[in-house]
Structure formats: C-alpha cells, structure tokens
N, C-alpha and C positions, 0 to 999 in steps of 0.2 A: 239414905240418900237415894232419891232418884236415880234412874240410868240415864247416863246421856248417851245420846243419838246422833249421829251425825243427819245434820237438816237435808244436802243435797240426797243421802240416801230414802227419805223422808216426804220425799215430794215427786220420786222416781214413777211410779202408776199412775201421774197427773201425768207428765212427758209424755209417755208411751201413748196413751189415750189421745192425746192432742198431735201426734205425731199420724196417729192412724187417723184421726178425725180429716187432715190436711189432705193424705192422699187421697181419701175417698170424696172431698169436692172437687180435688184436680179432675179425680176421671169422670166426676158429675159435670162438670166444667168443660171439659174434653167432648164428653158425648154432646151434649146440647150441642157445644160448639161446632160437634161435624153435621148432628143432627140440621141444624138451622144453616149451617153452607150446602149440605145438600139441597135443601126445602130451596135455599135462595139461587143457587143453578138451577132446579127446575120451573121456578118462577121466570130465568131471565133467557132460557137456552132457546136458541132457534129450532131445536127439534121440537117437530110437531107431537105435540100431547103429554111432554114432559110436565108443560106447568100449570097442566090440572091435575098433576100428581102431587104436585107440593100445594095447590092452593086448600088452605084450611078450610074454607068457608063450603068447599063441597062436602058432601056426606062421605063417610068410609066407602059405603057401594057405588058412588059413583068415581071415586080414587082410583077403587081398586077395580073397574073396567079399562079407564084409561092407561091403566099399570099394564093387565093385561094384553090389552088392544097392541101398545108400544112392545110388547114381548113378540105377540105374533106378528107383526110385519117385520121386526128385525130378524126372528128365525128366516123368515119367506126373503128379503135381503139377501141373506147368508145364502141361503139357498138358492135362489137365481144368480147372486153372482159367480156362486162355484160355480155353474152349469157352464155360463160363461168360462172360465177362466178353464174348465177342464174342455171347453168346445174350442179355446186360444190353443191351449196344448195338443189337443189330437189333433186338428187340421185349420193350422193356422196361415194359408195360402188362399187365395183367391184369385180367379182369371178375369180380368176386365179390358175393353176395349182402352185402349190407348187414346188420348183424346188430342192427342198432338200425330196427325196424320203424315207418314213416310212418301217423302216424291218418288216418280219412278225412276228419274237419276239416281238414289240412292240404291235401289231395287239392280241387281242382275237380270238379265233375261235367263229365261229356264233355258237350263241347258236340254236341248234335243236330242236324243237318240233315235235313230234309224237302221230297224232290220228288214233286210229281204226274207220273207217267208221260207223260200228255199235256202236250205243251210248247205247243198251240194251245187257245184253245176253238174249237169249230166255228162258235159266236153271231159271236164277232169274227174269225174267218176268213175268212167266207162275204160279209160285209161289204166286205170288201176289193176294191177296182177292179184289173182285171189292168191292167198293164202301168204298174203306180204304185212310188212310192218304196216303200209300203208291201207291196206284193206281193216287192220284193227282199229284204225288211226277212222277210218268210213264209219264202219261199224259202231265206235263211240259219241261220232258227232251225231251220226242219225239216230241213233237209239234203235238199232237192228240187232234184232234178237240170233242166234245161232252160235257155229262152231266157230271158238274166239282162239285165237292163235296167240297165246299167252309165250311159245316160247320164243318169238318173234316181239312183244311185244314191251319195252323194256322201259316204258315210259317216263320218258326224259320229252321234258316240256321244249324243248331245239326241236323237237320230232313232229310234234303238236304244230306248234306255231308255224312250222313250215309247212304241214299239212292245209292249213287255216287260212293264210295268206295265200296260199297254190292252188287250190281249192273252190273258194267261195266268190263272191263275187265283189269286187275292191268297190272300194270308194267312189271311185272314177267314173265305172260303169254303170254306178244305183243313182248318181247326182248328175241330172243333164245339165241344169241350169240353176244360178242361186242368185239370189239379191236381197239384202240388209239394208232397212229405213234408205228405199229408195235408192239403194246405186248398186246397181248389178257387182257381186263381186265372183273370185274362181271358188267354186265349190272345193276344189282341192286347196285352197287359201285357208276356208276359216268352218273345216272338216277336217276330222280326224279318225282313225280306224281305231276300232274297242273291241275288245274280247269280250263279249258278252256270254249270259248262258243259251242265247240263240246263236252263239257263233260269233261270226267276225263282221262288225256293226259298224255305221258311221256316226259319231258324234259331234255336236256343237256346243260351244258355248262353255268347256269345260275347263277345271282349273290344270296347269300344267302339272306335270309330273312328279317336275322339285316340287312343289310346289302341295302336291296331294297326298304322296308319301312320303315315311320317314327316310327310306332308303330306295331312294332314284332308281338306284344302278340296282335293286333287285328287281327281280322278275316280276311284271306288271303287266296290266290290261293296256298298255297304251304298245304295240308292236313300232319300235321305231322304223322300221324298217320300210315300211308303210306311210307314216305318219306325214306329211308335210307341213306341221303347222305352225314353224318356224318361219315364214318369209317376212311378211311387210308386219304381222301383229306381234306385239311384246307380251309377253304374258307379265301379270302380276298378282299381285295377294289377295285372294276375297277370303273372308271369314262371316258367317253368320252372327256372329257374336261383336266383332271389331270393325266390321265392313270392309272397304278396299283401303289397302297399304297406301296408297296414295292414290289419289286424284287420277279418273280411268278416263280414256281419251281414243277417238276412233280409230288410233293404230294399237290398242290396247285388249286384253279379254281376261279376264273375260266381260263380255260388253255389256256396259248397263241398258239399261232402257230407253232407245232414242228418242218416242214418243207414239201417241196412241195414234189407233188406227191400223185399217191394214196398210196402206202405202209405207208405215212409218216400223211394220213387223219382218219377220222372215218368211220369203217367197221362198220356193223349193219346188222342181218338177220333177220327177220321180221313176226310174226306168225298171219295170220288173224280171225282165227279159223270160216272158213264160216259156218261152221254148227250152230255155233251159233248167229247167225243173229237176232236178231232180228225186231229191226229200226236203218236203213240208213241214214245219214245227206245226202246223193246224191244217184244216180239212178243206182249206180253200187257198188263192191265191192273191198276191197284195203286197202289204209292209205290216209291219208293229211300229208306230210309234210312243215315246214316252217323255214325261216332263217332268226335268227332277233338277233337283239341287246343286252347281257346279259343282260342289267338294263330294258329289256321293257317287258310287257303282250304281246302275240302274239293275232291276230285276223286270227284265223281260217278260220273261214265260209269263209273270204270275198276275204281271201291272198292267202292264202295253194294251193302247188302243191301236184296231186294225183301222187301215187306209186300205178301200179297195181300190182294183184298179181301172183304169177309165173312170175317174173323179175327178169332183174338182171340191176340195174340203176347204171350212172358213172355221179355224180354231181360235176363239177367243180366249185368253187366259187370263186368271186368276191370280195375283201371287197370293198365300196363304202365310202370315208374317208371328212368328210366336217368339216372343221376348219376356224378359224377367226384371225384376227390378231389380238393384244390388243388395240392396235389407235382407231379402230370403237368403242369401250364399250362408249366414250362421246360421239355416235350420236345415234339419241333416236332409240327406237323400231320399230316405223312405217316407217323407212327409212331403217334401215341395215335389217329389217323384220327375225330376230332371237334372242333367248333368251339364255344371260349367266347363270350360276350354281347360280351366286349370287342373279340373279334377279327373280328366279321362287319362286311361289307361291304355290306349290302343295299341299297338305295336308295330301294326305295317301300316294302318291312314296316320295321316301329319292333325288332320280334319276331325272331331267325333261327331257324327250322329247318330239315331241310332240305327240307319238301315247299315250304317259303316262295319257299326261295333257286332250286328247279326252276324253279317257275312264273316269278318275276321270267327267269328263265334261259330259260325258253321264250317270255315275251314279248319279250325283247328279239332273239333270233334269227329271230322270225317278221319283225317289224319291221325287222330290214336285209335279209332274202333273201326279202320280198315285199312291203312298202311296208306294213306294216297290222300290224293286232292282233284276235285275237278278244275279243268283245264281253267275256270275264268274265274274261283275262287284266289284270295289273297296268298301268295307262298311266298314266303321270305327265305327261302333259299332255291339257287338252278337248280340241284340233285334232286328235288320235293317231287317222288313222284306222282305222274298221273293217273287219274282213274280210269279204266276203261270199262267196256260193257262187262267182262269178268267180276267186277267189283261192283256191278247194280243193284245186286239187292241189298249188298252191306250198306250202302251212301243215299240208297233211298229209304233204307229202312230208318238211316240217323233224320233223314231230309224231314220225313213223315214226321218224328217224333218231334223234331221241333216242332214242327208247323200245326200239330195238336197239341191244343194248348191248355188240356186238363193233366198232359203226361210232363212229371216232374221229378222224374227219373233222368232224363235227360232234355235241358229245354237251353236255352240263351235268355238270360235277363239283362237284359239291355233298356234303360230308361231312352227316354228321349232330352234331346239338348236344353239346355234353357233356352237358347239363340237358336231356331231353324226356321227354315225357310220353305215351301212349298208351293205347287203350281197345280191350279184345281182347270183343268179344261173343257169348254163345252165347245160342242165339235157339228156343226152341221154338212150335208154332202150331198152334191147336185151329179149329173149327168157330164160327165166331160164331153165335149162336142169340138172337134175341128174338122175344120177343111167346109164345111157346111155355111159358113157366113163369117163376114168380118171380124173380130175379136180383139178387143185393147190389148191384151196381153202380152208383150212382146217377146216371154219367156218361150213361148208356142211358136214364135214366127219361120224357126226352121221347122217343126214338124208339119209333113204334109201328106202322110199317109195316114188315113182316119180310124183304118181298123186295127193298122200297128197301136196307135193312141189309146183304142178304147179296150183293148186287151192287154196293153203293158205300161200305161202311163199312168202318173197320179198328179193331180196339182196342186198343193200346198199352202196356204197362208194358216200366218201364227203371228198372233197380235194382242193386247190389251187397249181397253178401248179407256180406264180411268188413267186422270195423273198423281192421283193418293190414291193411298190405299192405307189403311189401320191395324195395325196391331194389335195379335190378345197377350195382352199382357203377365204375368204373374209376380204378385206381391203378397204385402203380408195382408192378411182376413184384421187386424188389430193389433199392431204394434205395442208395444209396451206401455210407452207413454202414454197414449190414446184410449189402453186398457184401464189406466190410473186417470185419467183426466176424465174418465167417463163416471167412475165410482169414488 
C-alpha cells in the first residue's frame, strides 16, 4: 500500500515561493511608487530646475546638469546665508538717524561751566604763612613743586574746601551780568559754584544734587555754602534716557531750550580781574569754558575752550542726541557696546554716563594705589582723604595710565549710555570795544572804562540757531523675524 501524506504538508514550497513572490512586488510597487512621486514633485515644484530633472523626454546629460546646477546654487545658498546669519550674531546693531526729529523743548540746554584761568587770587595768596596747613593747601591747587609740609598736612577735605572757597574767585566776582531767552536774570540766581579740577568754577544749567547723586549729604562738587541756587527756580528730574520728570516750566531747571537764536540763548559778561593773578592753569590769561551734559562733572583741564579777554564770543550749539531702540536691551553689552539706566552700577552718580562712570573709576584707583583722592574727584565718605602735591607722582602716574589707552594693566572700561546727550560748539570771536561808540548791548551799559574792558572782560553769547534736531539711533542690523522673512 502506498504512503499516505498529509496534502497541506504537500503543497508547503508552493506557499513559501508565493509568499516571497508578494513581497518582492510590494517593494517593486513601493519603489516605482516613490520613484514616480518624486519624478511628479519635480515636475510640479516651484523650485527653479527641479523639473527638468524629472522630465523624461530630456537625455541623461542633460538631467544630470540640471541635477548639478540645482546642487551648486543650493551649496552657494547655504553658504551666503550662513555668512549672513553669523554677520546677525557678531554685530547685529546698527546706528541710523532717527527719522522722527526731537524739538528743542524736549532738548535741555547744555549746561555751562565757567573757570577763571587763575586758580589763586594773589590778595589771599600772599596772606598765607609759609610752612602752614594752608600753604600745602597752595601748593596742591597750583601744582607747585618744592618742600611739602606733610606733617602739617592732614588732609581732610573741611580743609580744602575752605581753602577753595577763601581763596579763589566766587561766583559773584567772575559773573557781571547775565540774561536767559531775553530777560536779564541775577547771575547768582541761576549759577552755581563747582569743584572742578581747575578749582572752584561756576556753573549752569545743572541737575541738583538730590537729584545727581545717590547720597546728597556726601561729600560733593556742589559747595553749599557757596551755592545759591535755591531761590525763585525749582529743580527737577532730567534723565537722558526718560527726559524731564515732568513738564519743565521757566521757574524750573534745569531749563529746556526757550528758542533759537541769540536773543532767545545765554548772554554772560565775564570779569577776569587780571590783577589778581596769581597761578594760571595755562600760559595766558581769560576763562575755560565747557558744554556738557546736566547729569555729568565736566573735565576742564582736558575739554575746555579758552574765552580770551577783551572779546566778544558768538557760540553756537549743537546738541548731539544718541538713543537706542528697546529690541537691542536682549543683546548683551559687548556687542551693542552701550549701557541702559537699569544696568549701571555707579555708586556715588544717581545718573550713568560714561564720562560719570571714568571719574567714579579714576577715583576709586587713585584711592587703593595712593591712599587718597583729588579734591574734585567723587569721595563717598568726609574722612576720604586728599591728595596733595606729596602724592603727584603716585596719582599721575594712575591718571597717565588710564588716559593711555594701549596700558591694560590698569585702564576704566566704561561703555557709553544707550540715552546721552551732547553739545558740539562752534565758537567765533571779535574785538570787544566800549566806550568808543553807541552799542545795543545793554549788559555793557555800566561799563565805562575801555582799558578795564579790554583787559579783563569777556562777552558771551550761547545759542542754537535749529528747532529739530535728529537722533542717531541704535537698533537691531536684522531682527529675527526680518532674518526669516528674508530667507
């Protein structure tokens, strides 16, 4: 008898073969089918030369240029757009004028400083006993070299300033006459005394004291004792960055911009009293004048235009207006290389800028690498004390090094604000003449000695003649968005 076999075992290498047969159409089936959707994207796609890479009816060589061609523009793509995006990342700031022009209401006038060339009178000079506190007290303001009497010399800034104020020549004496946009007002009204590094200075237009430092009641450039510039004007808030606290009004300062012109600027007549000369900061005789920012200390010596005397000077000014947009505040400091209000760190200005953050920055290096401070740097404590000529070559040797500016051993890195302010002036200067013929001026009208005049007087106008003025701005080079909507 035959074997019997079970039939399904029997028909088991039919299955198998049919099994494999199915999946090898699937992936025949599969491929065609990505095959012929790719061909049919590049037949249908908007990129240029895709769909002479799918159309059949060109030859292989001429395919496979088009294949090519589309390779090398996409590399080159790639490649300009990174350039771009790594030129977004390295310096992705740019400064543009402002196309919405600032009125000069909105604008401050520059505040003014005014020094008498002579930082001595020779009256209270001459008075002085050698080998006294107050002869070292000489010896430091002048920059007189010799035998310094250090054990006398215990430098306490009460010492100073009363030397400074006793000394020099007040406010009073340097300001004959003043008038603002047309109405004569008292020089000793809307003037102030300043400690400068030429000495004991007048200034205008300044913010008040609350107001400039964090702590009032330390020791500062503004000598109250001196000051009068509390009567009929209110001080209030100016910030480069916020503007005025409120709406500034002709009992107010510091004072915006009444209008151009000279009638409409600061008139000033100027008294040098050359007889009393003592010591000169320069090689001739006259004032320093400067034009700076309400919220900042000026730097005399290094800034200041000379007024001589027997003139009659016509200064036109400038403001110079640097603002930021708000977008740059999320890109860091070392890239947009300027500082917002929120991010300073000052310690004795309320205010940053950067000639602020110098000085805080040069008094505090004077003070560890020579035990001391000059008298008109920032000292946040009475006991701080001062330098005197003993201490010259240490405080010049720090002064130098900052102000060389490959030495990075010791330097001040101070950016500048986002928000600041500046006043660019051009200055021209004629022959003062009185007593010789009629003259509108009515600041002149008591003077009537001609040679007193043209040896010790100055006459002063300070004005802007535009009512905009423009802005450079700082924003972003390509925003994000604008990086993506471009690509």
């Amino acid at each position: 008898m035959a074997p019997v076999f079970p039939l399904h075992n029997a028909r088991l290498p039919h299955v198998a073969f049919d099994k494999e047969q199915r999946i090898k159409a699937a992936f025949t089936r599969e491929r065609v089918s990505f095959t012929e959707n790719l061909r049919e994207y590049c037949l249908n796609t908007t990129i240029h030369g895709l769909k002479y890479i799918g159309t059949v009816s060109l030859t292989l060589c001429e395919r496979a240029y088009f294949f090519i061609t589309f390779l090398v523009v996409t590399a080159c793509s790639i490649y300009f757009i990174s350039n771009v995006y790594i030129k977004w990342q390295s310096s992705p700031i740019i400064i543009g004028l402002n196309p919405i022009a600032t009125h000069i209401r909105n604008i401050p006038f520059p505040a003014v400083t005014i020094c008498n060339m002579n930082q001595m009178r020779r009256e209270a000079a001459e008075r002085i006993e050698p080998n006294t506190l107050e002869q070292t007290v000489l010896q430091s303001i002048c920059s007189i070299d010799g035998d310094f009497n250090d054990t006398q010399y215990e430098g306490k800034w009460s010492a100073v300033k009363k030397m400074l104020l006793s000394a020099t020549q007040p406010c009073s004496a340097l300001l004959k006459a003043c008038r603002y946009a047309k109405q004569p007002e008292s020089c000793s009204e809307i003037f102030q005394s300043v400690f400068t590094d030429e000495g004991l200075c007048c200034t205008f237009n300044t913010l008040d004291a609350v107001y400039m430092f964090q702590n009032a009641a330390a020791p500062n450039i503004f000598p109250t004792e001196a000051s009068n510039n509390s009567g009929r004007f209110r001080p209030i808030l100016w910030t480069p960055e916020n503007g005025y606290a409120e709406p500034p009004s002709n009992a107010t300062y510091p004072r915006f911009i009444a209008g151009t012109g000279v009638a409409m600027g600061l008139a000033m007549v100027l008294d040098a009293n050359v007889s009393d000369y003592f010591c000169s900061s320069t090689s001739s005789m006259g004032f320093k004048i400067i034009f700076h920012s309400p919220t900042e200390t000026p730097k005399i010596t290094d800034y200041a235009q000379y007024i001589p005397v027997g003139s009659e000077n016509r200064i036109i000014i400038t403001p110079k207006i640097n603002d930021a947009a708000d977008q740059i505040r999320k890109v860091a400091q070392s890239q947009r290389q300027c500082v917002f209000a929120s991010e300073a760190n000052l310690s004795y200005y309320s205010v940053y800028s950067r000639n602020n953050c110098e000085l805080e920055c040069e008094s505090k290096l004077i003070l560890e690498n020579c035990g001391c401070v000059l008298y008109y740097l920032p000292k946040l404590y009475e006991d701080t004390k001062i330098c005197s000529r003993a201490n010259a070559r240490c405080y010049e040797e720090i002064r130098n090094s900052i102000a060389f500016t490959a030495n990075t051993s010791i330097s001040c890195s101070c950016l500048p604000g986002c928000f600041e302010i500046s006043y660019v002036p051009d200055l021209t200067t004629a022959e003062l003449e009185v007593g010789k013929f009629e003259i509108r001026e009515t600041m002149l009208e008591n003077v009537k000695d001609e040679q007193y005049a043209k040896e010790n007087l100055a006459l002063v106008y300070i004005f802007v003649k535009d009512t905009y003025y423009r802005s450079f701005t700082k924003g972003e080079l390509v925003g994000f968005t604008d990086f993506l909507f471009w690509f």
